[in-house]
N, C-alpha and C positions, 0 to 999 in steps of 0.2 A: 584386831584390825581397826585403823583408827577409820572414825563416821566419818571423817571428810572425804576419804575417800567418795570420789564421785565421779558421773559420766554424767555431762551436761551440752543438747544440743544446740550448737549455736547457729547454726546457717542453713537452709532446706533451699534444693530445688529439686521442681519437677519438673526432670527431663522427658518429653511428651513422644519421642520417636527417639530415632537414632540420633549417638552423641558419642564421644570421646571412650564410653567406656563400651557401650553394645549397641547392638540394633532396635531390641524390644523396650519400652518404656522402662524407665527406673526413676528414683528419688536418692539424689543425691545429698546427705545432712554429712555435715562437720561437727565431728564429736570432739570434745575437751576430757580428755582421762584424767586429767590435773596431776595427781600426786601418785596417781594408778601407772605413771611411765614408768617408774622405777619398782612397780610389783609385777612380772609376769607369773601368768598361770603359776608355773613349777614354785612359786613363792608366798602363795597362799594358803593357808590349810585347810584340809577337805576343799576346794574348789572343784575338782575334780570329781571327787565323791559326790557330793551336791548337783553338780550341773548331770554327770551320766547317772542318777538315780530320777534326778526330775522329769529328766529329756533323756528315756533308752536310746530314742529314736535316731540321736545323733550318731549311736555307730553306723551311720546309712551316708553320714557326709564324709568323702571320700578327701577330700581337701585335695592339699596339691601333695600328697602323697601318690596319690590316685588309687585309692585303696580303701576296703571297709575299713572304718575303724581309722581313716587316715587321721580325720578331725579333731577324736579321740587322745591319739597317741601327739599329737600337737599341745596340746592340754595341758599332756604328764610332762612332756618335755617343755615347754616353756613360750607363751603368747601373749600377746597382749591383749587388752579388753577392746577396744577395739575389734580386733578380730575374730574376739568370743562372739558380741555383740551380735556381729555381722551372723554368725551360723546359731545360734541364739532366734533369732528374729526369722530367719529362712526358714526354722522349725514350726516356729508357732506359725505362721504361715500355711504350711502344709499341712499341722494337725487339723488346722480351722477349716483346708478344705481346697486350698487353692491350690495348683499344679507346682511342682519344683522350678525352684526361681534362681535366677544368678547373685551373686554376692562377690563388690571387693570389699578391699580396704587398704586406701594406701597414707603413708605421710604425706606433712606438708613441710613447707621448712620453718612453719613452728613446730615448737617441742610441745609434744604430748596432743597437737591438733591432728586428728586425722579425718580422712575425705571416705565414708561409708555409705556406700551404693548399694542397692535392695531394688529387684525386680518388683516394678511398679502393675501389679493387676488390677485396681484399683486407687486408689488416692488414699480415699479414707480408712480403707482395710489394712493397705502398708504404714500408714501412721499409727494406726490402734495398736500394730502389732511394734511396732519401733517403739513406743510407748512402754507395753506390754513387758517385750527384752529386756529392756534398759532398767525397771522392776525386779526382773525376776533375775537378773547376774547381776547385780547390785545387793539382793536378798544372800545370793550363791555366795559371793564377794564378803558380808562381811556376818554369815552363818546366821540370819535372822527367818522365820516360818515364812514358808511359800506357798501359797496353793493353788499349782498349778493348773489341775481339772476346772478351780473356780476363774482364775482370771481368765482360761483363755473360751469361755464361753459371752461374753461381750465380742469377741473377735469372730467366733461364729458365729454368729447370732450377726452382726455385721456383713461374713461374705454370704449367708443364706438370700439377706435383704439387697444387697447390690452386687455380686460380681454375678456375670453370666450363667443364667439357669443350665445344666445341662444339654436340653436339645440345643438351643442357641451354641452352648460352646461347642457340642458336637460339629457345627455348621462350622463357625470360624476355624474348628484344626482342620476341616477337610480343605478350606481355601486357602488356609497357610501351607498346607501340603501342597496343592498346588501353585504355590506362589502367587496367589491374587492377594493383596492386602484389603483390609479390613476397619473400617473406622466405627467406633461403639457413637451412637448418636445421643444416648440418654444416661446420662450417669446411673443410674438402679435401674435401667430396664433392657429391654432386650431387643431392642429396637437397634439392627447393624445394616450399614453399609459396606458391599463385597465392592472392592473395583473404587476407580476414582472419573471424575469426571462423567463424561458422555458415555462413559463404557461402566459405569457402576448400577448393581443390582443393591434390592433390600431386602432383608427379609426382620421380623420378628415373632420368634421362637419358630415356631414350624410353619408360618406362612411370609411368602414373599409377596414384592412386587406385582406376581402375575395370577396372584391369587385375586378372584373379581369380587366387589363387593358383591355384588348381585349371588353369586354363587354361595358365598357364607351367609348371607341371609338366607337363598334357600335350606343349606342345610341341617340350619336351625330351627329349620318348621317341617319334623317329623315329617304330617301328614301331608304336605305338599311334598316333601321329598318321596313319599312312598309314592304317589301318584305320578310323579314325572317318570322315577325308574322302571316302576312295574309298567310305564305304558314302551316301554323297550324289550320287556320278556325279563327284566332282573326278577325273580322270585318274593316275595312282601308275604309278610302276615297278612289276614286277614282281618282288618276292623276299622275303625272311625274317630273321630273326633266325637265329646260327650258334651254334653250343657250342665250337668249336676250330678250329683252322687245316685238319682232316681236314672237317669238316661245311661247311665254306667252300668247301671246291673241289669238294664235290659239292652244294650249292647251286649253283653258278658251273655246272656238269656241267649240272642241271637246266635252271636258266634261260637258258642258254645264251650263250658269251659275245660280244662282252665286256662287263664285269663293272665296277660301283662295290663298293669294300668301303669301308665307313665306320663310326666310332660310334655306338651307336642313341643316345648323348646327348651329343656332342660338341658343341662351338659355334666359331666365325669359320674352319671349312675343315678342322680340323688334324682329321689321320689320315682325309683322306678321300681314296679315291684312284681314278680315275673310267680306263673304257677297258682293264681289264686284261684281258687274253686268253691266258693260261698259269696252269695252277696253281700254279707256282711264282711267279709273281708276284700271285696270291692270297695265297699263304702268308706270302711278306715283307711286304703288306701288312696282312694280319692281324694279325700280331707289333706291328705299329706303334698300328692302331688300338684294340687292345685296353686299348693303356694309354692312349689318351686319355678312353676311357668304360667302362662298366658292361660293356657287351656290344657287339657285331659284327652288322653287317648287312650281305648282300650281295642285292644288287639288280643288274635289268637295265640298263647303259647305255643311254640316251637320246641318240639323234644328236642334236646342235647345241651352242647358245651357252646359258650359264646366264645369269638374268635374275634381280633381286632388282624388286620391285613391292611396292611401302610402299602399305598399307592404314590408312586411320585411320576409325576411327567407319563401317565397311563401305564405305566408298568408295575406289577408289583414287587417291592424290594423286601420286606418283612413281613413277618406273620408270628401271632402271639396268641396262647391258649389260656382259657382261665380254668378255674377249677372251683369247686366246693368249698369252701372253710368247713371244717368240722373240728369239733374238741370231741373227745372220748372222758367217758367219767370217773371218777375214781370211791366215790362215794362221799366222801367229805369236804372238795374244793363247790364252792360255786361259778355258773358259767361264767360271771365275769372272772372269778379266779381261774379259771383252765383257760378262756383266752388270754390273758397276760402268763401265764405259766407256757401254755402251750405253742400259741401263735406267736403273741407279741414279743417274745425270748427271741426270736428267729432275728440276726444281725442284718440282713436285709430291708429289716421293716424299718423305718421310722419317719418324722416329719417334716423332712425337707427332702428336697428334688432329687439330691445326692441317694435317693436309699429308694429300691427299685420297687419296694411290696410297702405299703401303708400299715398304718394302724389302724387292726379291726377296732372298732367301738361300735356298742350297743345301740343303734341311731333307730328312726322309728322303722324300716324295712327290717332290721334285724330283730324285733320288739314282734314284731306282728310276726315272724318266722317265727317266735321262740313260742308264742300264744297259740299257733297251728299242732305245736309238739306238747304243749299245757307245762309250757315251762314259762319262767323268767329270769334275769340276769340273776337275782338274788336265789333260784333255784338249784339244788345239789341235784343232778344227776348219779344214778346208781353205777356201781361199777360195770363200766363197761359200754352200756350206753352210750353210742353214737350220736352226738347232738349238733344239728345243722345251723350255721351261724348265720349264712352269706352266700347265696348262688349266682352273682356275678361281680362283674369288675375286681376280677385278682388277679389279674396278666399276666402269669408268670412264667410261662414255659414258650420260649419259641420253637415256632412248629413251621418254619420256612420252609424248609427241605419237604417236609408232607403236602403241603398243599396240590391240589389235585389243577392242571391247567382250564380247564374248565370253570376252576371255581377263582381261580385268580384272575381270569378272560371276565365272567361277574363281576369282581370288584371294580377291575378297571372300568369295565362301561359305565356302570353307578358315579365312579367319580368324572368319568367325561360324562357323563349326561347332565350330574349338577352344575359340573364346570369348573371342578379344584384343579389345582397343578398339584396340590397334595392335601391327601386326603386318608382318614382313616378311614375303613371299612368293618363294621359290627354286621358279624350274621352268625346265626346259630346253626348248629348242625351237630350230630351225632360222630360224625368222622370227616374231617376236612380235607382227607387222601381219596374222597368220594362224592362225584359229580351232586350239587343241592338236591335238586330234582328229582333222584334215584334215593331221597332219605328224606324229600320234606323240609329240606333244608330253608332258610331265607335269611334276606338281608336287610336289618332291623333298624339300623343310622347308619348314617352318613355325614362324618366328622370335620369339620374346617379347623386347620390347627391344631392337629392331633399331637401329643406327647409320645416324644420318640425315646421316650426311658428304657420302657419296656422293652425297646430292641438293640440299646445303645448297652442297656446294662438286665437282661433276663436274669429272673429270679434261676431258670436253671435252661440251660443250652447257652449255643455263640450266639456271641454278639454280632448285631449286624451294619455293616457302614452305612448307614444313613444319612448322617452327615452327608457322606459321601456321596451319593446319590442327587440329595438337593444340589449340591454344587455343581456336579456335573449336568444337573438339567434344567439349571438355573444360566452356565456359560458352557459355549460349545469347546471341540478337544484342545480348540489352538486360541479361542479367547484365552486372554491374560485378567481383563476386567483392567488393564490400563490404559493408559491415554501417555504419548509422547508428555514424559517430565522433564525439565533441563531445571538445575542446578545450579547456583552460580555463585562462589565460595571465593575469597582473599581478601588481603588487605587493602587494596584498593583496587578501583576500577570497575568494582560489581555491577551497578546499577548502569552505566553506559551500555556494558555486557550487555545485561538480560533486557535493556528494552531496544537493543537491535538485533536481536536473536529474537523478541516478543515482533518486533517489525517485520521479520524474514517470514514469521508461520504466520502473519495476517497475508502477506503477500501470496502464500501459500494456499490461500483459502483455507487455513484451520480459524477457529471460534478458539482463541487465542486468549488466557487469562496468564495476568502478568502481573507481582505481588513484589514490588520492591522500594529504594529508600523514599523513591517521588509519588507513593502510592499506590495503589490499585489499580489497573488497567482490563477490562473487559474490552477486547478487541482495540479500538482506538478510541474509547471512552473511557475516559477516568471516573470510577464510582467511591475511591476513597481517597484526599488529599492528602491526611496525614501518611508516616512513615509506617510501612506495609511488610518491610522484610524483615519478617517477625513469622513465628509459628502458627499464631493464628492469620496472618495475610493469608501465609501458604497454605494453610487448612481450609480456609476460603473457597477458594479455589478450586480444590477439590471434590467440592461438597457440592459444587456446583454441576447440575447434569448439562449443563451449555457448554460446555468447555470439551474445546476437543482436545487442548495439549496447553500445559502451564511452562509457566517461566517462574523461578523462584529463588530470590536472592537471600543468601544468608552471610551474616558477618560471624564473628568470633562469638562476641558475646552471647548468638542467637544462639548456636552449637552449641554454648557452653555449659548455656543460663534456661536456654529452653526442648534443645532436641530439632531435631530436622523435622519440617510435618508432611514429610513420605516417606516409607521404608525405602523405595529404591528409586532410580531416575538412570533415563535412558540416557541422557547426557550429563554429565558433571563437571564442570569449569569450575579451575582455579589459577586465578589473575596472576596470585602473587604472595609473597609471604616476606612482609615488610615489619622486623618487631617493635619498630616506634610510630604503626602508625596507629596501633590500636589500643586502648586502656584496658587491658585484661587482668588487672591488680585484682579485683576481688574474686578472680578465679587462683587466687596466688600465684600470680606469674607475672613474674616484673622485666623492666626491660632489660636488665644483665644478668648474667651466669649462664650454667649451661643445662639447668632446670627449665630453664624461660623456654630456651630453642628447643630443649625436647618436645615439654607440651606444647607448643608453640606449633610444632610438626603435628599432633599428636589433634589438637584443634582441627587445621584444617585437611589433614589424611582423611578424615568422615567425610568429606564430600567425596572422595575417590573411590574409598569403603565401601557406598554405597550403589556404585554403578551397577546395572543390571549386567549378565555375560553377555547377554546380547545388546547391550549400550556401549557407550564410547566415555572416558575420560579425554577430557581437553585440558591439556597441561602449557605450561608456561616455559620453553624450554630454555632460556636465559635468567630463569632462577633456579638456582640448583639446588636450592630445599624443595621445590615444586616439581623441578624435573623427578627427582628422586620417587617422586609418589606413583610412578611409571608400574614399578615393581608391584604396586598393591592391588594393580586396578582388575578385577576379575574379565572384565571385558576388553576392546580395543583401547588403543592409545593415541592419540594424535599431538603432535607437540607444534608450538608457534613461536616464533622469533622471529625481529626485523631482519637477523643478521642469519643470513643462510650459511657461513662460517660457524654458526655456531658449533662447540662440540655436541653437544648433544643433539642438536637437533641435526647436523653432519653424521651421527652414528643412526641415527631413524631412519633418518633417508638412506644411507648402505643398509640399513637391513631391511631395506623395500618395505618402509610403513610408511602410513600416512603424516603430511606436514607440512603446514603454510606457513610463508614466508615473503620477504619483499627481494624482487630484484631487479633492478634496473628498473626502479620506480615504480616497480605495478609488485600489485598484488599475487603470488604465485600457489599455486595446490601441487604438490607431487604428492605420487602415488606410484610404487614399483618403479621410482626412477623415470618416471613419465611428468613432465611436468606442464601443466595447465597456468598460461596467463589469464587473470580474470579485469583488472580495469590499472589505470595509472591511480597513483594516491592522488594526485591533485583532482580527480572526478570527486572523491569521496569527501562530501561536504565535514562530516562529523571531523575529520583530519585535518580541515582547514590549511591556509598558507605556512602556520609555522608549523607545521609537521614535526607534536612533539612526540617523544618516544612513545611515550605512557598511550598518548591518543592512539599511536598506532598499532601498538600491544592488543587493546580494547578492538579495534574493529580486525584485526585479527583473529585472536579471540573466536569474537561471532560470525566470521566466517564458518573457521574450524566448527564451531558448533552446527551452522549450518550444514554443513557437509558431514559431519554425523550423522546428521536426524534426515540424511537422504533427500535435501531440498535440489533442485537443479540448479544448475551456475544462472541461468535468466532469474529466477528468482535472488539467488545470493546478490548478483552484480546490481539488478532493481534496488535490490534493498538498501547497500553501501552507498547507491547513486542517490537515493530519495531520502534516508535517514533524515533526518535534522532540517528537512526542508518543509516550509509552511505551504501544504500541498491541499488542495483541497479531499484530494483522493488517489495515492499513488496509484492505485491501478488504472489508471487513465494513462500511466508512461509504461505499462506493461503490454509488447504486442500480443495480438492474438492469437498465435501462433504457444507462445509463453502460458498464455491465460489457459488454452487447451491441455496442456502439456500437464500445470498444475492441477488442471480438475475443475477451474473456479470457470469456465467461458462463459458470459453474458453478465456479470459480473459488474461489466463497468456501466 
């Protein structure tokens, strides 16, 4: 196989939301196969053998066969690289960690260019791995050593460091399940926005919004937290905060042992060390914990198993058991050897968030255990010999279903008494199907931010929706977490569009933000002059908690080049679909053949795509590429034309749907054959004396839209009446009567 053979990328975008190919973000790159057009799969030797020995995993890609093994049998029978590529690149993906992703790949009408789109979970993760592919079937392609275990550790080692930690993802699938969108605020962290606008919550990793500073301070000072609870009846160890390794073993003296010494503010275990019974092994532990916090607390040991119990919104949703580490001896390994033999073998374990049990290592709490039994890591235990590594933090068994109501009525008060919305709960006890009280049982921390692994993925029982949980007590049954979006998509006329639809919802009394080609608009204040109908205007916007409901224009290019920046919108207008008025050549699509008008359709159908079932599309029904997009819309449909003859907009109206219209010089709305006059065109300044089409399209248009988004005809007719007039304050022409109606009275 000759070495030119090559795949070289020429073109990348990141599409950031919805676009022409899906909904969820992707990275669209334009790959060159050059001389590789004229080699498909079935024409390579070993290809096949190479790529399903490196990658088993691909008999899992179904392709459009729809079948295991479909991808596979595409292979043997004949593809191109390109579309190896594409499922190539999807794998490494998943192996590194990240969920199963979408993939095309189509032509362009250059030869051998193709347009390869790869679900975007990250930025930098889906480059490595595009990277990565194009290495490793290039290797495949012309029979040269691969090694795949080595390269695709850069890749994981990559989604470890930036895509979403576990808890965190757990939270966005429960809000994608319920339809609330989602914006990640921090590229490597886990810091998200649920909801948009006035109606969006935060959270990062397992604490939200409604998590109070005040609270997570407290629950990081141990001994203040024991004194708030215990002064409600929650059960507490017995003991105090120390000044030194001398005040510690007569603490221990007092309370008698044996003795936990711990940080009063440490967190995940470290320097806590539970069962000690000598002052000398008070004192080594002292030394240890002092440097992991502020100060030292020694408290009564509590016979039993430690138990973590996740509290959300005061109720308890999980509950997670720990247990013993122990290796047994064989006579010849040493303890470090029987923990990696015994424990650390276990698939479960390892170091990152993805893997629900840790790696034991020998740390100083385990050193001081090993020294109680007159052992050390370099010590050989005899056969047989039971040797103790570890007595708490190993979470592994959920125990939801046991929990005794009693002891979950405990948790929750501890966490309302601190003051979490979610909270872990640590108490020890002998059997947790049994009231504390009746075993001596108590509750030892009280966690802000607690890691929902342990319930999301148990070392052994079900899993629990937690996720699920935060989301639902984060937004009530019938919050969305959105804010009225309108949309405002074609080849011309957008921007008159969306800033008299942005005029209608100020009139409305909404905190109105409005993102198009004349700039940024916050209610009737302009904060950005440059050109705004772009991905980031609209994301703007959203991110904004003042905003009760955006207006948001997008062109061709913005769809094409950048993604829409909301998954859905309650309203969605489109003007028109004009193919010489916009330059979309370096999306290849030029202004003749019959390529152009597909993608051309193909462009602006995403605005329609994306309407919610309960929003409205507003179509243009005197263009019949735009009428057409009728068909797609999951929600209502409303169509506009000057010319109430028209067909299409004559078949809306027989079929009792909604459609404005001009006639007899005014502006008209039917509805089931009922038709509503609202003003003559000559009131509506924006339409001026030469009433030309296009103008009157446009306030059309935003009628329609208006009457979507449920505004009243006082509000709509104000608005068309005031438009474009140098006003100080149209609500000074809105009666009172009106201003009531809207919600807004006192207002002027």
């Amino acid at each position: 196989m000759s070495q030119k053979k090559d795949i070289i990328f020429r073109e990348s975008f990141s599409l950031r939301g919805p676009s022409i190919w899906t909904y969820p973000p992707v990275i669209e790159t334009w790959i060159d196969i050059g001389e590789l057009e004229d080699f498909p799969s079935n024409e390579i030797p070993g290809l096949y053998e190479r790529l399903s020995a490196w990658l088993p995993s691909l008999v899992e890609h179904r392709c459009n066969y729809d079948e295991r093994g479909g991808f596979l049998r595409r292979l043997q029978e004949g593809t191109w690289a390109g579309h190896i590529l594409e499922h190539v690149v999807l794998e490494l993906m998943s192996l590194a960690g990240l969920p199963d992703g979408f993939g095309r790949t189509r032509g362009t009408s250059r030869r051998g260019i193709y347009k390869l789109v790869i679900s975007n979970f990250h930025e930098g993760c889906t480059r490595l791995a595009l990277d990565i592919g194009r290495e490793l079937l290039l290797a495949a392609i012309h029979d040269t050593p691969f090694d795949v275990a080595e390269a695709i550790k850069p890749l994981r080692r990559q989604v470890d460091r930036k895509y979403l930690g576990p808890s965190t993802a757990a939270i966005v699938q429960a809000a994608e399940a319920r339809k609330i969108p989602h914006i990640r605020l921090l590229d490597d962290g886990n810091l998200v926005q649920l909801g948009y606008g006035a109606a969006m919550r935060r959270i990062w990793t397992a604490e939200s919004d409604r998590t109070s500073a005040i609270a997570e301070t407290i629950s990081r000072d141990k001994d203040l937290t024991k004194e708030l609870i215990s002064a409600v009846g929650v059960p507490v160890p017995e003991g105090r905060e120390v000044s030194d390794a001398d005040d510690a073993c007569a603490a221990a003296e007092d309370i008698g042992y044996p003795v936990v010494v711990k940080p009063t503010d440490g967190n995940h275990g470290r320097g806590v060390f539970i069962d000690l019974s000598t002052a000398e092994d008070v004192r080594k532990a002292y030394v240890i914990a002092v440097e992991e916090g502020s100060s030292v607390l020694v408290e009564r040991s509590i016979q039993g198993i430690e138990h973590r119990l996740l509290v959300i919104g005061g109720k308890l949703v999980a509950a997670n058991r720990s247990d013993f580490i122990t290796v047994t001896g064989d006579g010849w390994q040493t303890v470090q050897q029987l923990i990696d033999s015994q424990i650390n073998i276990d698939p479960r374990r390892g170091h990152t968030e993805l893997h629900p049990l840790s790696i034991i290592k020998i740390d100083a709490a385990a050193r001081i255990e090993l020294e109680r039994q007159g052992l050390s890591a370099d010590a050989v235990p005899t056969v047989g010999r039971e040797v103790l590594i570890q007595r708490n933090a190993n979470h592994a068994f959920d125990c939801t279903d046991e929990v005794h109501p009693a002891n979950a009525a405990i948790a929750s008060l501890a966490a309302r008494v601190v003051g979490l919305d979610i909270a872990g709960i640590d108490l020890v006890c002998r059997d947790i199907g049994v009231p504390l009280p009746e075993q001596s049982g108590a509750v030892v921390e009280v966690n802000a931010g607690p890691s929902l692994l342990m319930h999301i993925k148990p070392g052994i029982g079900k899993p629990r929706p937690v996720g699920q949980a935060i989301v639902d007590n984060l937004f009530a049954r019938k919050e969305s977490g959105r804010i009225p979006v309108v949309g405002v998509a074609g080849s011309r006329g957008k921007t008159p569009v969306a800033r008299i639809v942005s005029h209608f919802l100020y009139l409305s009394g909404k905190r109105v933000g409005l993102a198009c080609s004349d700039g940024l608009f916050l209610g009737r204040r302009q904060v950005q002059k440059s050109d705004a109908a772009n991905w980031a205007g609209g994301r703007r916007l959203l991110l904004n908690r003042g905003i009760d409901a955006a207006v948001i224009e997008n062109g061709g290019q913005v769809i094409l080049g950048e993604g829409l920046a909301y998954d859905r919108c309650q309203v969605g207008i489109v003007t028109n679909v004009l193919p010489a008025a916009e330059d979309l050549s370096r999306w290849n699509i030029q202004p003749t053949g019959g390529e152009y008008y597909t993608t051309w359709r193909s462009t602006y159908r995403t605005q329609v795509d994306v309407v919610l079932k309960s929003g409205h599309a507003v179509l243009n029904a005197a263009d019949p590429l735009v009428a057409e997009f009728a068909e797609l819309c999951d929600g209502e449909v409303i169509l506009f034309a000057a010319d109430p003859a028209c067909p299409m907009l004559a078949a809306q109206r027989d079929a009792g749907k909604r459609s404005v219209y001009v006639s007899d010089g005014r502006i008209c709305l039917n509805d089931g054959g009922n038709e509503t006059r609202l003003c003559r065109l000559g009131d509506v300044p924006a339409i001026g004396k030469a009433k030309k089409a296009e103008t009157i399209a446009n306030v059309l248009a935003a009628v329609a839209a208006g009457w979507a988004l449920g505004l009243s005809q006082e509000v709509i007719v104000t608005g068309i009446r005031t438009y474009g007039l140098d006003l100080v304050d149209p609500f000074t022409l809105l009666p009172q009567r009106t201003l009531k109606a809207a919600g807004v009275a006192g207002r002027v």
